[in-house]
N, CA and C atoms as an extended XYZ file, in Angstrom:
498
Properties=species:S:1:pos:R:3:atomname:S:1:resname:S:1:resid:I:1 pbc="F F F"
N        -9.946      -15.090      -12.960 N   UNK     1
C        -8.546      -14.845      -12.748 CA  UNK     1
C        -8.202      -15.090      -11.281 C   UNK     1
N        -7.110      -15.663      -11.055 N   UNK     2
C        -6.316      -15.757       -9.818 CA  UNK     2
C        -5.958      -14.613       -9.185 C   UNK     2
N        -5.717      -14.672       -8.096 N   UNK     3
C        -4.824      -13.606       -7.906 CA  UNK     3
C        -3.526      -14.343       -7.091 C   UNK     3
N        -2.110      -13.857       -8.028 N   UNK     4
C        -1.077      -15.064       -7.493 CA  UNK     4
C        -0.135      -14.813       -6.593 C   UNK     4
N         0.127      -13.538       -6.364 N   UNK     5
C         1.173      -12.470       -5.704 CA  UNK     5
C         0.410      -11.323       -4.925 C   UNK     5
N         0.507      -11.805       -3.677 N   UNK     6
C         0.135      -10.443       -2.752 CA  UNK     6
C         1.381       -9.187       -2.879 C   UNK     6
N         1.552       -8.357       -3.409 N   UNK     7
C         2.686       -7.631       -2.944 CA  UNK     7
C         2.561       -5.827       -2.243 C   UNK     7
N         3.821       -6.295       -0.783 N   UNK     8
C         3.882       -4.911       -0.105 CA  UNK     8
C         4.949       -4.479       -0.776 C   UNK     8
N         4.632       -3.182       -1.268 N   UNK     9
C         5.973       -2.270       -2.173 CA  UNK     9
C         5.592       -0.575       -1.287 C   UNK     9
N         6.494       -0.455       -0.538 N   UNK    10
C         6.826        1.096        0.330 CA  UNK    10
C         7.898        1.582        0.799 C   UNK    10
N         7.537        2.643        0.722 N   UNK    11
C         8.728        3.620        1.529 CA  UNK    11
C         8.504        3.790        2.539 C   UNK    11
N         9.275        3.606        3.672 N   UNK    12
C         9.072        3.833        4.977 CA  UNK    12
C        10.277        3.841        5.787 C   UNK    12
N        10.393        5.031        6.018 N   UNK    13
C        11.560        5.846        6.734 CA  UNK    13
C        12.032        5.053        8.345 C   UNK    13
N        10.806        5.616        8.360 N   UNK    14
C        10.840        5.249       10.329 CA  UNK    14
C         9.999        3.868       10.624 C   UNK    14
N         9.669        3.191        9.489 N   UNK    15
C         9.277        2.018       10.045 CA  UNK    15
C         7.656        1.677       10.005 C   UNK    15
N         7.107        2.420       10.595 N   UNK    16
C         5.709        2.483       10.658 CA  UNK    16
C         4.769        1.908        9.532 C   UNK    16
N         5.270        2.550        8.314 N   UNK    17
C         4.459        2.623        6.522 CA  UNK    17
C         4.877        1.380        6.376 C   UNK    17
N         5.959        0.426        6.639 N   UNK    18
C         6.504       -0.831        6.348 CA  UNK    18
C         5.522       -1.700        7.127 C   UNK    18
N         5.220       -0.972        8.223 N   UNK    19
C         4.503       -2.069        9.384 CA  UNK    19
C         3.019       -2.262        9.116 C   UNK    19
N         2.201       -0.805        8.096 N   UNK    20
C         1.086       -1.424        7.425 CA  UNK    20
C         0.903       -1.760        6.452 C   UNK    20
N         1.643       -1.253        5.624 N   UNK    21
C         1.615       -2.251        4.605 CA  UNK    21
C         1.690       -3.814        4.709 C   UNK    21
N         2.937       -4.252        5.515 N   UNK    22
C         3.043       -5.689        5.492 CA  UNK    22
C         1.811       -6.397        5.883 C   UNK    22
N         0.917       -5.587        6.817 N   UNK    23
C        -0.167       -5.972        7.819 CA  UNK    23
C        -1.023       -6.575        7.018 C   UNK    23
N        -1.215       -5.609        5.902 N   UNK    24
C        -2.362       -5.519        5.029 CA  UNK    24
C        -1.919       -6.538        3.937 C   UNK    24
N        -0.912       -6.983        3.608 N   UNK    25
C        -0.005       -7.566        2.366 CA  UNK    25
C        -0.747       -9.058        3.112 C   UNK    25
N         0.301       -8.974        4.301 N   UNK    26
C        -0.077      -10.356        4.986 CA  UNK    26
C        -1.515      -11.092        5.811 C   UNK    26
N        -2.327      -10.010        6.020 N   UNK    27
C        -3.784      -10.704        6.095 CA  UNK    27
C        -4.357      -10.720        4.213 C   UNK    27
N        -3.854      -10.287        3.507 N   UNK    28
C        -4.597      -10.169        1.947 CA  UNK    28
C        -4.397      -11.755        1.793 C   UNK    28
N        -2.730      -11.922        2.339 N   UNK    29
C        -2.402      -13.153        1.349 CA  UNK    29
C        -2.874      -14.415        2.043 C   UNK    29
N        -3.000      -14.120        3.435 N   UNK    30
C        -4.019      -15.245        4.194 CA  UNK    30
C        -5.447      -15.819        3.560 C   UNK    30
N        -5.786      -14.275        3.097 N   UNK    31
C        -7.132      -14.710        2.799 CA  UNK    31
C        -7.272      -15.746        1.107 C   UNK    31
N        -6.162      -14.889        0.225 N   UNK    32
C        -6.153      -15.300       -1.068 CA  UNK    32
C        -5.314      -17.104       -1.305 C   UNK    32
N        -4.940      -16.870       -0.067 N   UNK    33
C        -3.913      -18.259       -0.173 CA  UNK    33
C        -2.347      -17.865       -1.139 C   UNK    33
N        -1.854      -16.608       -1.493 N   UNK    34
C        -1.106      -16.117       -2.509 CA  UNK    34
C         0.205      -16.308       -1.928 C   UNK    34
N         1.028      -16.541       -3.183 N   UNK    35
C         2.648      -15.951       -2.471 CA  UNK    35
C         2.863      -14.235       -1.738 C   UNK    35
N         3.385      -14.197       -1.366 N   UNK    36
C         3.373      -12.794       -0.797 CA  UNK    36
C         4.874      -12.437       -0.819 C   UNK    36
N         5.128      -11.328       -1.607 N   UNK    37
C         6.274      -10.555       -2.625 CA  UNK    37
C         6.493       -9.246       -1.517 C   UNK    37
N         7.882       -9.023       -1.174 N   UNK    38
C         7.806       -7.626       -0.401 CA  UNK    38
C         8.731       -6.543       -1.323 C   UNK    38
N         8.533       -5.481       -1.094 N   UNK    39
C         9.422       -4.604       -2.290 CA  UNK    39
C         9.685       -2.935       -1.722 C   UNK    39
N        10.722       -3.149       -1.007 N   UNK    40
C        11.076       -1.970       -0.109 CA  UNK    40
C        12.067       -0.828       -0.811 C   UNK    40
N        11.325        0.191       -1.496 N   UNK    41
C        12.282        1.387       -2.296 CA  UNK    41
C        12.498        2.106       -1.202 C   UNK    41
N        12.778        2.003        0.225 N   UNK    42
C        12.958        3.237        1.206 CA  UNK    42
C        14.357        3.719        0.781 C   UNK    42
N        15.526        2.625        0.470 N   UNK    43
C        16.745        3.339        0.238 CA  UNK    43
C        17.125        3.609       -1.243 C   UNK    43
N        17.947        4.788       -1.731 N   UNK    44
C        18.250        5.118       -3.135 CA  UNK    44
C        17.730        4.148       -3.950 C   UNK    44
N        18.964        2.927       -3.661 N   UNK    45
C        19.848        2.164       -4.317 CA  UNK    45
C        18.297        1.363       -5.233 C   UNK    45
N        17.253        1.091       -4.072 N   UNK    46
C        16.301        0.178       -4.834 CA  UNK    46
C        15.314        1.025       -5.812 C   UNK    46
N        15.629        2.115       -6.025 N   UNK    47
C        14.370        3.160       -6.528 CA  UNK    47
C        15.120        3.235       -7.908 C   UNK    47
N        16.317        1.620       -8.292 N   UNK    48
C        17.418        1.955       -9.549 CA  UNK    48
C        16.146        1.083      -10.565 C   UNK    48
N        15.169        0.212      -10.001 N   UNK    49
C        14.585       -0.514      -10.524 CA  UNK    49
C        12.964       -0.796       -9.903 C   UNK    49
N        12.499       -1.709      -10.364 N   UNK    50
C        11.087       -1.703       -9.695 CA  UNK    50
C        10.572       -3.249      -10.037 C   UNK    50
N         9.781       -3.968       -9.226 N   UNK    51
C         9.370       -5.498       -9.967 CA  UNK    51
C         8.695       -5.364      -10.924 C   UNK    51
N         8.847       -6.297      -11.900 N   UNK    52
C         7.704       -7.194      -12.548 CA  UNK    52
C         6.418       -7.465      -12.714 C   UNK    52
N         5.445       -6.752      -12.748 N   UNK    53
C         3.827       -6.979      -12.077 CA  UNK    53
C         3.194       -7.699      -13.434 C   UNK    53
N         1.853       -8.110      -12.889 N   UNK    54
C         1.174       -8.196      -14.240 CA  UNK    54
C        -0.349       -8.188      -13.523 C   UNK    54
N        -1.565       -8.631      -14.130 N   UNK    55
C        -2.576       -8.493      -13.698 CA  UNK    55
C        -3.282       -9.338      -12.801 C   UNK    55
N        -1.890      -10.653      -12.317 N   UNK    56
C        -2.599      -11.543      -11.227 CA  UNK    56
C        -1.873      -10.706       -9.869 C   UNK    56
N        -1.171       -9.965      -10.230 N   UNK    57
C        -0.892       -8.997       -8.987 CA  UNK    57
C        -1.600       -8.334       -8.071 C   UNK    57
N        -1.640       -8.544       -7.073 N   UNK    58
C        -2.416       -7.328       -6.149 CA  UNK    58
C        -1.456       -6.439       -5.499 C   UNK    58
N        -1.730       -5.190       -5.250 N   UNK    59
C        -0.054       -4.184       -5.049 CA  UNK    59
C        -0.538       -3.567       -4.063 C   UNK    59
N        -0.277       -3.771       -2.433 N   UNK    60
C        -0.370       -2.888       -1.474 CA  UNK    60
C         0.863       -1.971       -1.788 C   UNK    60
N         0.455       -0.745       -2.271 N   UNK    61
C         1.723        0.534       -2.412 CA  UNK    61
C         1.736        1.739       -1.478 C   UNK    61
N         3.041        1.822       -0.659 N   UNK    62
C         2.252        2.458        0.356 CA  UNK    62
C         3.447        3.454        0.532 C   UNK    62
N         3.320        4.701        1.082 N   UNK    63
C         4.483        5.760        1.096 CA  UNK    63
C         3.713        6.467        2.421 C   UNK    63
N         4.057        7.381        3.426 N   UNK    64
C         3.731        8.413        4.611 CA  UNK    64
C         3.495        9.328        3.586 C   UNK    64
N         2.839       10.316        4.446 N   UNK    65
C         2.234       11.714        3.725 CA  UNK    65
C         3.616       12.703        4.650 C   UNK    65
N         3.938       13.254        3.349 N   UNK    66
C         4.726       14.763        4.219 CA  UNK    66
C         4.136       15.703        3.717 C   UNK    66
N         3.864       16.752        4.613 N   UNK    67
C         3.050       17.571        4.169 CA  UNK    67
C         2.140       17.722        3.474 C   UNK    67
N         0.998       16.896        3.620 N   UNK    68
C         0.021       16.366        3.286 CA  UNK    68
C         0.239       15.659        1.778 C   UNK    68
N         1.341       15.568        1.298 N   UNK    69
C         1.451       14.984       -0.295 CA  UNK    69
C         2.178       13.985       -0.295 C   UNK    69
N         2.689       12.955       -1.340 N   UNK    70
C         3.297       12.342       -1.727 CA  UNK    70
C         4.633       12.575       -1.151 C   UNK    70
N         5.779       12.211       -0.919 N   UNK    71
C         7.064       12.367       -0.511 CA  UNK    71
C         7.670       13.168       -1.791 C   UNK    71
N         7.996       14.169       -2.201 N   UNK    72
C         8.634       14.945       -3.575 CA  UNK    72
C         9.593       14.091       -3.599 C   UNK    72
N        10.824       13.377       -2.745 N   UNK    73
C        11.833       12.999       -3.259 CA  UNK    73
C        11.617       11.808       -3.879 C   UNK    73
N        10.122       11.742       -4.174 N   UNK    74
C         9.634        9.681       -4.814 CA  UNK    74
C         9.306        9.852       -6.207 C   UNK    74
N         8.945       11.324       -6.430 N   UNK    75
C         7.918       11.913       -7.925 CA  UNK    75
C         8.536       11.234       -8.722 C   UNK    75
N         9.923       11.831       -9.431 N   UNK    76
C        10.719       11.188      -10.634 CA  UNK    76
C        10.565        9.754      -10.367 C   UNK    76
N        11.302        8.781       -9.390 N   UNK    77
C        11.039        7.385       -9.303 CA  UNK    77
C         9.377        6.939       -9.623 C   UNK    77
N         8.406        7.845       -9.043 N   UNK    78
C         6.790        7.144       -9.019 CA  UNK    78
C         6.465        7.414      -11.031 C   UNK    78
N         7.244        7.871      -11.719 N   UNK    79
C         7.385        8.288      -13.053 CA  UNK    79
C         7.732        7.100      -13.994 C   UNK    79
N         8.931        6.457      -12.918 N   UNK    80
C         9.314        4.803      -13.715 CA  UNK    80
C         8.543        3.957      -13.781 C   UNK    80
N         7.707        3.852      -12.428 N   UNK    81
C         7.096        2.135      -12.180 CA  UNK    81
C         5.793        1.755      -13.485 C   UNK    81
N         5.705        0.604      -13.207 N   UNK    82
C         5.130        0.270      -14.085 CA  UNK    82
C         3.835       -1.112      -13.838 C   UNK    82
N         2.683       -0.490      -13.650 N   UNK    83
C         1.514       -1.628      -13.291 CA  UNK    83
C         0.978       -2.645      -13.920 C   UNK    83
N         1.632       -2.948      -15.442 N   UNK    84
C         1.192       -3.403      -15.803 CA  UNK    84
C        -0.647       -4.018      -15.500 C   UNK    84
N        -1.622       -3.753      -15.169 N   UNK    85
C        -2.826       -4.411      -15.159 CA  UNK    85
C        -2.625       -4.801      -13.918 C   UNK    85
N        -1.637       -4.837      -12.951 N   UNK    86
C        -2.011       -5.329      -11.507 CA  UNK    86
C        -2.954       -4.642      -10.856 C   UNK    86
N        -3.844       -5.069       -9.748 N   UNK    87
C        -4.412       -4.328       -8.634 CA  UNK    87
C        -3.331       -3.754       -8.081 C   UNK    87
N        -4.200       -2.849       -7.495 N   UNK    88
C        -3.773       -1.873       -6.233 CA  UNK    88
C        -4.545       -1.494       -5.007 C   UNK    88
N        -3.851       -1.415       -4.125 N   UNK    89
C        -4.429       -0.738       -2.810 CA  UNK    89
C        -3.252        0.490       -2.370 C   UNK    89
N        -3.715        1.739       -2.764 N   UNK    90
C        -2.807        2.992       -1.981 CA  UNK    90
C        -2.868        3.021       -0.909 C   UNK    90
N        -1.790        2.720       -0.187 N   UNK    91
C        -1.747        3.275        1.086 CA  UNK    91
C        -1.382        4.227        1.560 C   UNK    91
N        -1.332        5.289        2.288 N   UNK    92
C        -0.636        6.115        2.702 CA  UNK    92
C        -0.797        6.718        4.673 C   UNK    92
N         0.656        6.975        4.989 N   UNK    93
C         0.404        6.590        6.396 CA  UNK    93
C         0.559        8.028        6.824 C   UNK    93
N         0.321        8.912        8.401 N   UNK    94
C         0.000        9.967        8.333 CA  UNK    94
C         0.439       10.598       10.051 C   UNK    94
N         0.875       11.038       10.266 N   UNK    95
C         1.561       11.654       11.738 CA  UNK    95
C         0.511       11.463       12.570 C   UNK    95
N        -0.982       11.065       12.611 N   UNK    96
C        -1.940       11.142       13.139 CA  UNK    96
C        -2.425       12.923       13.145 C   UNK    96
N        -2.221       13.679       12.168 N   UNK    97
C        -2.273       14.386       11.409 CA  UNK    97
C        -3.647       15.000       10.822 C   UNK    97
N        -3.007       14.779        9.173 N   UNK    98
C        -3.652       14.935        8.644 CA  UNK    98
C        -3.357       14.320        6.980 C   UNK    98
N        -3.441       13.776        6.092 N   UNK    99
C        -3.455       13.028        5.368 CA  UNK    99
C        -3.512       14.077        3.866 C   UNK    99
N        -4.033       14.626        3.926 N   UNK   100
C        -4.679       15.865        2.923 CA  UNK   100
C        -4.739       14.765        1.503 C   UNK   100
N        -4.000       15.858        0.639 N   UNK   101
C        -4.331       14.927       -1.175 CA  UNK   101
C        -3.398       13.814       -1.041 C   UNK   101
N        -2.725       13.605       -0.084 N   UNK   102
C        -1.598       12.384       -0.516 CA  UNK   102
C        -2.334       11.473       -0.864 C   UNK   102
N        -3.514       10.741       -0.315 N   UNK   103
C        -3.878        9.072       -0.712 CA  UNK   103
C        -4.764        9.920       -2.206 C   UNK   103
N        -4.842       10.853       -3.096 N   UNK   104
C        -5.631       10.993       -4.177 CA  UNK   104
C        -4.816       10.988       -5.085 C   UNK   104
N        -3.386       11.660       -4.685 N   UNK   105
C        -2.306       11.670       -5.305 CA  UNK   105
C        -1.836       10.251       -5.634 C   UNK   105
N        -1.601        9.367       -4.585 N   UNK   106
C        -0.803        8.613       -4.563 CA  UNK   106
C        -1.999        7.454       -5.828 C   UNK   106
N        -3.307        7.437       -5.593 N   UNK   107
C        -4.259        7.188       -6.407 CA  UNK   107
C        -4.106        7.088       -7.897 C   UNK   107
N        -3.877        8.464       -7.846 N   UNK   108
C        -3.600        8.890       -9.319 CA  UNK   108
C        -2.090        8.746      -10.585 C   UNK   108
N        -0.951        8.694       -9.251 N   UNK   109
C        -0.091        8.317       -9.609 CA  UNK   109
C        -0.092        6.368      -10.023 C   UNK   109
N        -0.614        6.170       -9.730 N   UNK   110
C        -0.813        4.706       -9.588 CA  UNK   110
C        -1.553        4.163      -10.797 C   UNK   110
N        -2.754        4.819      -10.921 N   UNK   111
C        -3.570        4.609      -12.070 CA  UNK   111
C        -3.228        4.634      -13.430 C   UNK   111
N        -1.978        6.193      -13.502 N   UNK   112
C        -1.377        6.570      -14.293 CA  UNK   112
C        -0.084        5.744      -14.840 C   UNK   112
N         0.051        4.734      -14.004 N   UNK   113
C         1.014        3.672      -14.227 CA  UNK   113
C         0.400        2.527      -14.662 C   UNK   113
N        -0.715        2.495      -14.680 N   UNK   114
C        -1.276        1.201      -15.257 CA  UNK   114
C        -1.588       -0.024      -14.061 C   UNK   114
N        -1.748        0.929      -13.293 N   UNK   115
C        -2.020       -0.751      -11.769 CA  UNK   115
C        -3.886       -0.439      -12.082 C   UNK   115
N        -4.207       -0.971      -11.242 N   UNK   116
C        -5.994       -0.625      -11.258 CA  UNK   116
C        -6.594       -0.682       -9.807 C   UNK   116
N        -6.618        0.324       -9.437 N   UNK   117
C        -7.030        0.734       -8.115 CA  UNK   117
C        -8.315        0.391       -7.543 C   UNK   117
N        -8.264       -0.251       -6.686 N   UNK   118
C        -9.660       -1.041       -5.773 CA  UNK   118
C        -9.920       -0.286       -4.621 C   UNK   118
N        -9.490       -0.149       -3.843 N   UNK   119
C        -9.525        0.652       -2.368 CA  UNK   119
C        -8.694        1.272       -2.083 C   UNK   119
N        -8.374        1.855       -0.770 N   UNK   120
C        -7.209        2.979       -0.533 CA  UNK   120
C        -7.214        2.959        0.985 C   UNK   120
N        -6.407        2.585        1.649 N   UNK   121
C        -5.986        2.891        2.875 CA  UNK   121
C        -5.238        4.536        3.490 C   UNK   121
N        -6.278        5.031        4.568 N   UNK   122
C        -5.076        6.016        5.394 CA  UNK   122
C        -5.216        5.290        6.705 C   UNK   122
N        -3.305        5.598        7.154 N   UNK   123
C        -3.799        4.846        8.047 CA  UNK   123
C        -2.803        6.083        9.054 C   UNK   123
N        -3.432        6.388        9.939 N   UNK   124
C        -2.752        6.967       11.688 CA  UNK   124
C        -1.267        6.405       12.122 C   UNK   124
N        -0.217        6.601       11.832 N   UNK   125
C         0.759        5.921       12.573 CA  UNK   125
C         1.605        6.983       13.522 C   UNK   125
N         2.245        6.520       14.271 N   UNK   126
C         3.311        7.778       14.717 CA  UNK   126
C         4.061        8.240       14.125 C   UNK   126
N         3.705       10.122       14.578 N   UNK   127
C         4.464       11.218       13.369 CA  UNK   127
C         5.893       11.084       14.087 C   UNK   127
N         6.699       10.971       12.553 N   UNK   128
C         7.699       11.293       12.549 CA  UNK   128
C         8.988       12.526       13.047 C   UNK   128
N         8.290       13.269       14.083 N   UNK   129
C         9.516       14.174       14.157 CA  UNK   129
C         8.309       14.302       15.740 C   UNK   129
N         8.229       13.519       16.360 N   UNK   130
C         7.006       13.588       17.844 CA  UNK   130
C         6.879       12.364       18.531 C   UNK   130
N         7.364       12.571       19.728 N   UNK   131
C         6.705       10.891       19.971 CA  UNK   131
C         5.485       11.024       20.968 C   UNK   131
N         4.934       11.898       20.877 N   UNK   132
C         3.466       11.977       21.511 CA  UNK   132
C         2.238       12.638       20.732 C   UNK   132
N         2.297       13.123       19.039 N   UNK   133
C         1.532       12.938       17.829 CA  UNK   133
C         1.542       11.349       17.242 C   UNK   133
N         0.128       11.067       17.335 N   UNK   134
C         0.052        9.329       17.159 CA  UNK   134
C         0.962        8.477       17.760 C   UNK   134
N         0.919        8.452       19.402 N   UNK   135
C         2.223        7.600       19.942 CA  UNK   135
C         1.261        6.392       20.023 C   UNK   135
N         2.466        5.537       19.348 N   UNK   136
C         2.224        3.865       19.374 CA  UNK   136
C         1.410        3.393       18.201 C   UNK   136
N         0.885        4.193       17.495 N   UNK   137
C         0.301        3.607       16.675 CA  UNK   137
C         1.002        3.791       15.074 C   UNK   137
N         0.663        2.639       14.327 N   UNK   138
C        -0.451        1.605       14.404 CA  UNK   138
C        -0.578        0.912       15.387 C   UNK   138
N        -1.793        0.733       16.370 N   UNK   139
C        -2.111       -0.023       17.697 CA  UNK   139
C        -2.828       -0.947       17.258 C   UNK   139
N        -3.088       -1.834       18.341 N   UNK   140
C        -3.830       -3.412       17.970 CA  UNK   140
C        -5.555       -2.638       17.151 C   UNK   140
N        -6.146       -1.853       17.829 N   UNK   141
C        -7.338       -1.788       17.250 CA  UNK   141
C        -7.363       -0.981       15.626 C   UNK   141
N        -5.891       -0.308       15.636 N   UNK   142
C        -5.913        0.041       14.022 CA  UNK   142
C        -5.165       -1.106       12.979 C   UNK   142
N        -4.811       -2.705       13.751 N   UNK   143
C        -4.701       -3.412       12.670 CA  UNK   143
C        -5.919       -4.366       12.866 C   UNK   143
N        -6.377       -4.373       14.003 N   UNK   144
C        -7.634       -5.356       13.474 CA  UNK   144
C        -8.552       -4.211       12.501 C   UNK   144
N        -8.641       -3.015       12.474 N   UNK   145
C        -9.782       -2.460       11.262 CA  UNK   145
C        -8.370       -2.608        9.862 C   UNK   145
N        -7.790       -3.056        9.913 N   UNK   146
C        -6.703       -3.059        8.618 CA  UNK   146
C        -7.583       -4.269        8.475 C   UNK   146
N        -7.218       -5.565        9.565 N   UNK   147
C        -7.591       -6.868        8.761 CA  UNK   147
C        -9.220       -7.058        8.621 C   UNK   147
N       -10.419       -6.109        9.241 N   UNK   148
C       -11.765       -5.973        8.398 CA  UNK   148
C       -11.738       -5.429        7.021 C   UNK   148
N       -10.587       -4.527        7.195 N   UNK   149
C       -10.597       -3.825        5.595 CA  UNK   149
C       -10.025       -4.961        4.810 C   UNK   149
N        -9.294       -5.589        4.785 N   UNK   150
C        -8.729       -6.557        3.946 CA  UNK   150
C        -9.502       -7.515        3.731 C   UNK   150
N       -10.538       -7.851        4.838 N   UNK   151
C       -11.663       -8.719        4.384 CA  UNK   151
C       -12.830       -8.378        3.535 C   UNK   151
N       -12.894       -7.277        3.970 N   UNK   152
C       -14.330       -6.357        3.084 CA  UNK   152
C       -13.366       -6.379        1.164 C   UNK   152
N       -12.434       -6.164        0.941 N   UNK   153
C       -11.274       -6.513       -0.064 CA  UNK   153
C       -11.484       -7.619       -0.576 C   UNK   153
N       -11.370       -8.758       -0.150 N   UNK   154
C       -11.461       -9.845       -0.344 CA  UNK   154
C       -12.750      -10.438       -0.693 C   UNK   154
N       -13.920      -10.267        0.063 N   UNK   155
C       -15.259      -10.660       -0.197 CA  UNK   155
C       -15.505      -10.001       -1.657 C   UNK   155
N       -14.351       -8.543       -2.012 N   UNK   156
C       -15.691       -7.799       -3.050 CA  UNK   156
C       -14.806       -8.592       -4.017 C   UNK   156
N       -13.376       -8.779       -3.946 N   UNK   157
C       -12.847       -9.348       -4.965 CA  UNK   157
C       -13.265      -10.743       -5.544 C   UNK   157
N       -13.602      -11.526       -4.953 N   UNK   158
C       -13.758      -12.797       -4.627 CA  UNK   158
C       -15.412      -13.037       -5.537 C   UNK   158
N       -16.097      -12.289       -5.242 N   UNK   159
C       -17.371      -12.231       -5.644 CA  UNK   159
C       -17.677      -11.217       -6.937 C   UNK   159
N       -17.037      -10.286       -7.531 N   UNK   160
C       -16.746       -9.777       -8.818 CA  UNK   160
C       -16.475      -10.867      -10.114 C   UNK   160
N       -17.070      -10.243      -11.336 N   UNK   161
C       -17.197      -10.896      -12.606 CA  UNK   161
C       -15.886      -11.198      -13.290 C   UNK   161
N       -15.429      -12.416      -12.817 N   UNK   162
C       -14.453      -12.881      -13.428 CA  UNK   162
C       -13.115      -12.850      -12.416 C   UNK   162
N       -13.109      -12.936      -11.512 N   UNK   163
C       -12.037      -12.900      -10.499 CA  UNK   163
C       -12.656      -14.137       -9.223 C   UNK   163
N       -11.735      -14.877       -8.846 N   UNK   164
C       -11.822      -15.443       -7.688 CA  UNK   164
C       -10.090      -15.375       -7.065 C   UNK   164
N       -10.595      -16.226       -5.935 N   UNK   165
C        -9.727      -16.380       -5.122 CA  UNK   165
C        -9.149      -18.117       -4.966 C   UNK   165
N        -9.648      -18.431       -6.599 N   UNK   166
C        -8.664      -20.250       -6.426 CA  UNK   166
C        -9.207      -20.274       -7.618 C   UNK   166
């Protein structure tokens, strides 16, 4: 199987969760050679619907941790989507903090939709209500370990029974 669609799908308030996801979307799709699909529910209006997936999909899905969980105002919406058989990579981004069940949650919510979960990103960005808890980051040395992680991704995908990358 191919993989034909890199896609970044997140919520991201302040910017940050948008900025790794894409990171990770866009070294994936370097490596896969893929179209690369972006899918931003941060405001209401887009949480009325959700894309299309299927199983040549790969789904960087990525939301911040509040209070160490899932965002509550996403639950009912994370209830609609639908994974049809796509991959996944959870992301979830974190005040430089603490992360707690959100990326197990966000895991599970995911699985429970029918995507199929490969790896899981937390990643350190700057907290939201501080600008000296995680200031500046994501920094250059937390996207070059994004783009080793996306390679270590790629090698296992690439080399698994029945999947390539062309």
């Amino acid at each position: 199987m191919k993989i034909e669609r890199i896609w970044s799908i997140y919520f991201s308030p302040v910017g940050s969760t948008a900025k790794v996801a894409n990171e990770t979307a866009a070294t994936l799709r370097g490596l896969f050679g893929s179209d690369l699909c972006r899918y931003d529910f941060t405001l209401p209006k887009a949480r009325e619907s959700f894309p299309e997936l299927n199983e040549k999909d790969l789904v960087i899905f990525a939301t911040p941790t509040y209070a160490g969980r899932v965002p509550n105002v996403l639950l009912k919406y994370l209830k609609t989507i639908v994974g049809n058989g796509a991959l996944a990579i959870p992301v979830v981004t974190f005040g430089n903090r603490n992360y707690d069940n959100s990326l197990i949650e966000l895991r599970d919510i995911l699985e429970n939709a029918g995507f199929h979960t490969i790896a899981a990103i937390a990643a350190s960005t700057q907290h939201s209500f501080s600008y000296e808890l995680g200031k500046g980051r994501p920094d250059m040395m937390d996207l070059m370990e994004i783009r080793r992680f996306c390679t270590r991704v790629y090698n296992g995908i690439s080399t698994s029974a029945g999947l390539s990358s062309g």
